[in-house]
C-alpha positions in Angstrom: 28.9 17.5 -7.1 25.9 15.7 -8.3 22.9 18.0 -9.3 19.9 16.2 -8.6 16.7 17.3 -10.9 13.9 17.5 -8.7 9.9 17.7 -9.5 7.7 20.5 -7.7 5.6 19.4 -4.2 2.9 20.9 -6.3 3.0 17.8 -8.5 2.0 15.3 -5.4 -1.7 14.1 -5.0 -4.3 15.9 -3.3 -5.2 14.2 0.2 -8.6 13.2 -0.2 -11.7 15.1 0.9 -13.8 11.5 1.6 -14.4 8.1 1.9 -14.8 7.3 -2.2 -12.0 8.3 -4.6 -12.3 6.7 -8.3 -13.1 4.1 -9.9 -9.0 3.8 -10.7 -7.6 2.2 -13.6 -5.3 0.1 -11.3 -1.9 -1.3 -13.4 -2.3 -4.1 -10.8 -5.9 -4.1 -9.5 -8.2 -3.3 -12.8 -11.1 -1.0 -12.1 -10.6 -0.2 -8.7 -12.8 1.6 -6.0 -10.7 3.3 -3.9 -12.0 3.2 0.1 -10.0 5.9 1.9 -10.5 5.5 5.9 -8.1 8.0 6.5 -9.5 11.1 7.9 -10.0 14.3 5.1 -6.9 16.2 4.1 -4.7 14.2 6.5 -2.3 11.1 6.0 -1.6 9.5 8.8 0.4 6.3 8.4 3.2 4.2 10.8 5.4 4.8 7.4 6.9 7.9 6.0 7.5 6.5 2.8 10.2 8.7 0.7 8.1 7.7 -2.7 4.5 8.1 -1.5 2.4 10.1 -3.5 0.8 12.0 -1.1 3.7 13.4 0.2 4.9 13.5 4.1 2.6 11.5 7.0 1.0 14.5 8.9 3.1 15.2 12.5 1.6 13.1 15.8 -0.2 16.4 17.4 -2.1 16.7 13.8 -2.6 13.3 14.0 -4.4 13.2 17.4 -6.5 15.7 16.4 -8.0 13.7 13.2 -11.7 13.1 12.7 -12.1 9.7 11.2 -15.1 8.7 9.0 -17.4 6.7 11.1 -18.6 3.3 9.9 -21.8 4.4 8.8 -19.9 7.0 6.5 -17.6 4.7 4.8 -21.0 2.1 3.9 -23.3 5.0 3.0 -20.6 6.4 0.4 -19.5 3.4 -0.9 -23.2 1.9 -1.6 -23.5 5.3 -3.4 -20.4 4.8 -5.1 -21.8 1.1 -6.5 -25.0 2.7 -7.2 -23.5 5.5 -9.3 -21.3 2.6 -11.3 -24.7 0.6 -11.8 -25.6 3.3 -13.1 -22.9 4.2 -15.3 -22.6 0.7 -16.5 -18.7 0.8 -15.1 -17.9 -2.9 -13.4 -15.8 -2.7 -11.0 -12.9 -5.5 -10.1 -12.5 -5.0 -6.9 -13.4 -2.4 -3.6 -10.0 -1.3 -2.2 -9.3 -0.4 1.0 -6.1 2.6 1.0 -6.1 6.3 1.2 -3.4 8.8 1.9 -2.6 6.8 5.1 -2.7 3.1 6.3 -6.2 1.8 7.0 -5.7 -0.5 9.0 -5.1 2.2 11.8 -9.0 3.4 12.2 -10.0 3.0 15.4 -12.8 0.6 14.0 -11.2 -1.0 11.4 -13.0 -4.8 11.6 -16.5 -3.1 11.9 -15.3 -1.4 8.5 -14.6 -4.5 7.3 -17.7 -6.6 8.6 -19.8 -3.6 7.5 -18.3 -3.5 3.7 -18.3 -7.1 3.4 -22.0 -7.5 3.7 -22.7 -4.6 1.9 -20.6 -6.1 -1.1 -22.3 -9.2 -0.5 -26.0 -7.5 -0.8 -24.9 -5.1 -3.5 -22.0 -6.3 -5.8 -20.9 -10.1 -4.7 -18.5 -10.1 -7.9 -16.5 -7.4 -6.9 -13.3 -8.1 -4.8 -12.6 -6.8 -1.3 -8.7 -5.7 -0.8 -6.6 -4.1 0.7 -3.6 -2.1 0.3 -1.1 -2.1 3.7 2.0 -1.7 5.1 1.6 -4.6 7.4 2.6 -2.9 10.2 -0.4 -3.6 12.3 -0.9 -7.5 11.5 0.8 -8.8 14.5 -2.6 -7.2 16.7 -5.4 -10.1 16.9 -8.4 -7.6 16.0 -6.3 -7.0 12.8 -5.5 -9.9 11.6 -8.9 -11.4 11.9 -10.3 -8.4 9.7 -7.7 -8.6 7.2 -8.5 -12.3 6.3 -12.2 -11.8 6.2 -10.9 -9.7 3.2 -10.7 -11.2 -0.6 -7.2 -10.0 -0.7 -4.5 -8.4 0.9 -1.4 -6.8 -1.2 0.8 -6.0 1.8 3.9 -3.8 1.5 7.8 -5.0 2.3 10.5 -2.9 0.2 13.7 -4.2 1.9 14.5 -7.2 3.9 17.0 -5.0 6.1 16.7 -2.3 8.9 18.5 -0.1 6.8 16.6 -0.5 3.8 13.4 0.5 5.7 15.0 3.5 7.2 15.8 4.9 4.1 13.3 4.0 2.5 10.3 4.1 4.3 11.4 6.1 7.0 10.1 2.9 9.6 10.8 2.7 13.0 9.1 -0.6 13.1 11.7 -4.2 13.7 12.2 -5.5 10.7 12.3 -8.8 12.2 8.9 -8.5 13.7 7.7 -7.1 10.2 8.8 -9.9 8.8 7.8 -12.5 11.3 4.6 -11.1 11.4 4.2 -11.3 7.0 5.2 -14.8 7.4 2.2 -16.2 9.8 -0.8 -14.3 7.6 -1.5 -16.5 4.0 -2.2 -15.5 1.5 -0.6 -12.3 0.9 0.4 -10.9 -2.3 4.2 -8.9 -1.4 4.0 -5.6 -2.9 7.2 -3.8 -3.1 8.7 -0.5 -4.3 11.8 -0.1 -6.1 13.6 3.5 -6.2 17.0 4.8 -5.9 18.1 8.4 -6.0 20.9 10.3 -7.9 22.9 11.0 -5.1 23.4 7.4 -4.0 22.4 7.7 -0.7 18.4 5.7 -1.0 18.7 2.6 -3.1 17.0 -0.7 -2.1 18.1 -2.0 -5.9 21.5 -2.9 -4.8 23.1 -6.2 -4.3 23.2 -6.4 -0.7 19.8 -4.8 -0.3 18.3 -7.1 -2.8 19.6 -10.5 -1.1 18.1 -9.1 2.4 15.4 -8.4 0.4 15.2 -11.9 -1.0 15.8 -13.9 2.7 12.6 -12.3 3.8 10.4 -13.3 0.8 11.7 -16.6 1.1 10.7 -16.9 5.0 7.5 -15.0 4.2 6.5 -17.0 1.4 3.4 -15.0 -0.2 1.4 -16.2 -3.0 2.7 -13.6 -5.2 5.0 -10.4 -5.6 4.0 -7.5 -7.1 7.5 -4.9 -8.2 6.8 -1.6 -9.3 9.0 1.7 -9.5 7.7 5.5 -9.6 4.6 6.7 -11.6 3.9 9.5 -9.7 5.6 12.4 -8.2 7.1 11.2 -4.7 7.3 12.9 -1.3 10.7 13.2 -1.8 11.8 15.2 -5.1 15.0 14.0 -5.6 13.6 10.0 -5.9 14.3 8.3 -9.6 12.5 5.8 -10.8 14.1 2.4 -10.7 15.5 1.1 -14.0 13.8 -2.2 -15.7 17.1 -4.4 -15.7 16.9 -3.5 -11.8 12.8 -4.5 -11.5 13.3 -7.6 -13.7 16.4 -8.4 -11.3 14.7 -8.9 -8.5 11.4 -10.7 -9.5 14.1 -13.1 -11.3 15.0 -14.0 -7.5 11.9 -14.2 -6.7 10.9 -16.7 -9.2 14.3 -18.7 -8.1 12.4 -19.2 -4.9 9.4 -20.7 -6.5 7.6 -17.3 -6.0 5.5 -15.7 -8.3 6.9 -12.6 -9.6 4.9 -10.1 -11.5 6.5 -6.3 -13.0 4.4 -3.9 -12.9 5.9 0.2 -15.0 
């Protein structure tokens, strides 16, 4: 029997208490202000991502219960979070909308959006609005409109296959809608995770799941693909960090495609 080395739950992320969290040094974003619109202490997300540093997406009763940050909240922190950089002489790259969660499931996510847009417009024009999401809500028309009123949107597909998604992000969501639904929004910039675990049972590095993988990039056609592995503790101990042969594998099928392919760890 395989023994599987494991790191401690105690290792993960904190959930955040608020809006602001950072400015990040981002390996793919720069200086990054992170926008959680999640509510405090609780991720709620339609993925239960294996990897995620935040560990496990809170149960659908804890869910319901959630209080999420108004939009008034979310502007009034993040013009204090600009002011404090002014201050500080940080420049930030870019104002990124992610949390412990997806954020594209508050309640009043375009009047977020229309709300931070003018404020970066009155108090930082240079900096860059994005987003970080797992796509799953981009087929709803309120959604997508909000999402391309934003600078730029790094959108989330780790396998091309139901399986792959099962395993790996513990989705219930159709594949083929996800996938359908990635295609029809432009530009997006694919970001994907790569892991694989010592028992052999999650691995979306394999050859079957990387030509799945590659059919839907090649229907999707993004502007870009971002491949990363672990750099933090995951939700699931037993997780390994995908090896660089296996990272460079796949962005060199992506490039076959005429894609742009960028490594990332």
């Amino acid at each position: 029997m395989t023994t599987c080395a494991s790191l401690s739950a105690d290792h993960l992320m904190p959930l955040h208490e608020g809006v602001i969290y950072g400015p990040i040094a981002s390996r793919r974003l720069g200086t990054s202000l992170g926008v959680n619109l999640l509510p405090p202490r609780r991720k709620i997300c339609t993925f239960n991502c294996l990897y995620c540093q935040y560990g496990w997406t809170a149960p659908p009763a804890a869910q319901v219960e959630a209080a999420w940050p108004s939009v008034t909240e979310v502007i009034e922190a993040t013009s204090a979070a600009l002011a404090s950089a002014r201050a500080h002489g940080t420049v930030i790259d870019r104002m990124t909308l992610a949390g412990h969660g997806e954020p594209t499931l508050h309640p009043d996510f375009p009047e977020v959006v229309a709300a931070l847009r003018e404020l970066r417009d009155r108090e930082a024009p240079r900096v860059r609005l994005a987003i970080l999401s797992n796509a799953t809500t981009i087929d709803r028309a309120r959604i997508r409109q909000a999402l391309l009123d934003l600078d730029e949107r790094f959108l989330k597909l780790d396998g091309g296959d139901a399986d792959t998604l099962r395993h790996v992000n513990a989705a219930a969501v159709d594949v083929e809608r996800l996938i359908t639904s990635l295609s029809s929004l432009r530009p997006i910039v694919v970001q994907t995770m790569l892991v694989r675990d010592c028992e052999g049972i999650i691995d979306n590095t394999t050859p079957a799941a990387r030509a799945s993988y590659l059919a839907a990039i090649a229907r999707i056609a993004p502007a870009s693909v971002h491949i990363y592995t672990l750099a933090r503790t995951p939700a699931l101990a037993r997780l390994e960090p995908a090896p660089a042969e296996a990272l460079h594998a796949c962005a060199d099928g992506v490039r076959a495609l005429g894609i742009e392919a960028r490594v990332f760890g």
